[in-house]
N, C-alpha and C positions, 0 to 999 in steps of 0.2 A: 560286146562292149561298145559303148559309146564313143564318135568323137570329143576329143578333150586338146584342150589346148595347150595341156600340158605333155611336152615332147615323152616322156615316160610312157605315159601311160598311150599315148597314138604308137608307139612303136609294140609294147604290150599288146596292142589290139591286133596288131599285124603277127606279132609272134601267135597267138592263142590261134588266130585261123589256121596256119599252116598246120595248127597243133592239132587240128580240130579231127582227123580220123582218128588221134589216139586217144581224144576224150569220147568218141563213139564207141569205143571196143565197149566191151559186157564186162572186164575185168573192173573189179570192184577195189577201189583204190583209198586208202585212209590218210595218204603224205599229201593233202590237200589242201589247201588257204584255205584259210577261218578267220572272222573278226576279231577272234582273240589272239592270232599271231600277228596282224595287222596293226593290230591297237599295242602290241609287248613293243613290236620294231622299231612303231613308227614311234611310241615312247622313248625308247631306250636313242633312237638317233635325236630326238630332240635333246634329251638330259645331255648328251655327248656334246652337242652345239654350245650347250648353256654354262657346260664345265670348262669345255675350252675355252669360251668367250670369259668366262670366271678367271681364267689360267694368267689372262693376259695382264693384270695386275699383278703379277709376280715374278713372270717369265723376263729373262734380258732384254732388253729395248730391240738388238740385232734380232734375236730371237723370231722375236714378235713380227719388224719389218719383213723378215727373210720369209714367216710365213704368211703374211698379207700378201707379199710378189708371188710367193706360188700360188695362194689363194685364189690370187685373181686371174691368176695366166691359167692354172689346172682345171680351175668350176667348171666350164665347160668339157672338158675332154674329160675328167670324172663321172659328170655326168651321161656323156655320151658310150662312154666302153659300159656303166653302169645298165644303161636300158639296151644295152645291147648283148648282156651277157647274164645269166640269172646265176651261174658260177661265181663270177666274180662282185656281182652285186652284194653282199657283205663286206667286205672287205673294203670297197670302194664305195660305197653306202658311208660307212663309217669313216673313212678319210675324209671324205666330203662335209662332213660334220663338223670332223674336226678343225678343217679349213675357213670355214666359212663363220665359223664361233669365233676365231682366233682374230679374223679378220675383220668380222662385224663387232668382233670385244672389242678389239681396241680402237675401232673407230664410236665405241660408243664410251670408252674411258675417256676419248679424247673431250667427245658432248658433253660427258657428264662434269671435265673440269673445269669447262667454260660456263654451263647453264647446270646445276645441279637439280638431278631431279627427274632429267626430261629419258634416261636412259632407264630408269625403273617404269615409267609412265608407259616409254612403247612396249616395254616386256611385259607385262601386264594385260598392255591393251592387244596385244597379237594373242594372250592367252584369251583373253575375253571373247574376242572376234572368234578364234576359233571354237573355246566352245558354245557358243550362238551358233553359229554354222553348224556342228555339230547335230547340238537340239533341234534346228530346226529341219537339217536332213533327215534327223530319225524320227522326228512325228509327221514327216512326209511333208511340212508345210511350204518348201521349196521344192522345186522336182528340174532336174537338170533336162529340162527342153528342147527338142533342133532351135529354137530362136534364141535360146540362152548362151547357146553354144556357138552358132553362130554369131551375136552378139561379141563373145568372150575373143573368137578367131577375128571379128573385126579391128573391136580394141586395142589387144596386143599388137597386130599390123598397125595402127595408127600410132600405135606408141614407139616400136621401132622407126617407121619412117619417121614421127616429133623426133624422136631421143638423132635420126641422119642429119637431119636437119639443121637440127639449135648446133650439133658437132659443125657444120660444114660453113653456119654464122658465126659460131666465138672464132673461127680464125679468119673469114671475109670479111665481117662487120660489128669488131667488138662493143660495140656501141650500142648497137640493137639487140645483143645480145642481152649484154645490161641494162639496157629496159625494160628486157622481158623477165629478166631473175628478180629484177627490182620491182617488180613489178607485184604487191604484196597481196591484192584480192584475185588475181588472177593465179600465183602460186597456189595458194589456198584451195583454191577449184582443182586445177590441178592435182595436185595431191589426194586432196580428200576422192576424186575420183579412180584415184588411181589404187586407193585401200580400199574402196567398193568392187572394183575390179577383182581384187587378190579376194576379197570374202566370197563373192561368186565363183572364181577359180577354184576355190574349197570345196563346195558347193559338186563343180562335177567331179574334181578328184573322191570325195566321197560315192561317189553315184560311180564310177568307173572301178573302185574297192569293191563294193557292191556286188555287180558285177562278177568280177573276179572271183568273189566268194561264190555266188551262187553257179559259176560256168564251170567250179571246184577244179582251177588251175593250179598246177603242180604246186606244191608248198613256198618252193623259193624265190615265188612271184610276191613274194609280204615284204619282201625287201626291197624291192624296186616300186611297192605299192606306199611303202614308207618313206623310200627317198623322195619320189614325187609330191607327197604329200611334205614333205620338210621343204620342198626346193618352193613350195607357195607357202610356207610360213613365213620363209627367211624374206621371200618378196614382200609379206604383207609387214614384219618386220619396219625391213627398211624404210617403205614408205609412210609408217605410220612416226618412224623416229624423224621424218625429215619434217613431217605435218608438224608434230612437236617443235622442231629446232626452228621454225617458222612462224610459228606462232611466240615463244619467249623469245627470238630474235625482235619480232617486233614490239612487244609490250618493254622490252629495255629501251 
């Protein structure tokens, strides 16, 4: 397998080698990843994002709060027992879905009652994005490259230390800070580079599915090949609801 930028699927890679004498025996094994349990998972954990984030127009206000605070405090540690255990990756697959639906729901009920409109636009446009990415990994017309990937490892690094950075100015020089939020053609770059980013990360998380399939890793790798794959939806998500909220913040 490929490196990928995606923490899942680098730790994946690392498990399959150690795995690797027991994918050398001669015994003949049919509980094996397939692109058709891949594609049932990684369906089944998106519908679960989409429900819950659905959920959140209904559910108590506390409710909702209570699971944003876990939302945001657990994603990572979800994640991290997730790619580190193919046991417990259903289970925490599907928590994770539901957390991060709840919690991108109601922050996009929230968009949606100040700017209507701009919360169906990004749902839409992350299903678009994906399948374009899609098509275009399965006619081979993109191919996940050492330069793409390295590319992909630089970017995120750049983005972590921006995302240290602008943290370490709102509270030194809130001033400069808000020049740079205010700052409406340079967001706009921003963002839109940042959704180019997420449809690339598609891109190798596909290619490292791939992979998977073909190296015919144990079965209950389609779960952790699905979370990884949802955990760059929910980024390209994001980013493309913020490009929105940027864009009808300015034309008001």
């Amino acid at each position: 397998m490929r490196q990928n930028a995606n923490p899942i699927f680098r730790n994946m890679n690392q498990t399959m080698t150690q795995e690797a004498t027991y994918q050398d025996t001669m015994v003949v094994r049919t509980d094996v990843a397939s692109w058709k349990g891949i594609i049932l998972k990684t369906l089944l954990l998106v519908l679960i994002t989409i429900l819950a984030g659905a959920s959140t127009w209904f559910l108590p206000l506390p409710v909702v709060i209570g699971f944003c605070i876990f939302g945001g405090i657990s994603s990572f540690l979800l994640v991290f027992f997730a790619m580190r255990s193919t046991k417990a990756a259903p289970v925490l697959s599907i928590l994770y879905a539901i957390t991060q639906g709840i919690m991108y729901g109601a922050l996009t009920f929230i968009i949606e009652y100040a700017l209507p409109g701009v919360g169906i636009m990004a749902l839409v446009g992350t299903f678009g994005i994906v399948a374009v990415m899609a098509f275009l990994h399965g006619i081979k017309a993109v191919r996940a490259t050492p330069f793409l990937v390295r590319f992909v490892f630089g970017a995120l690094l750049t983005v972590i230390i921006g995302s240290l950075v602008l943290t370490i100015i709102y509270f030194a020089a809130p001033d400069l800070y808000a020049s740079y939020v205010n700052n409406y053609p340079l967001m706009i770059i921003v963002s839109a580079f940042l959704i180019i980013l997420g449809a690339i990360m598609l891109i190798l998380d596909f290619d490292n599915a791939a992979h998977i399939v073909e190296a015919q890793a144990p079965k209950e790798y389609e779960w952790q090949v699905g979370l990884g794959i949802l955990v760059t939806v929910v980024w390209i998500y994001l980013q493309l609801l913020r490009f929105l909220v940027l864009i009808a913040r300015n034309r008001k």
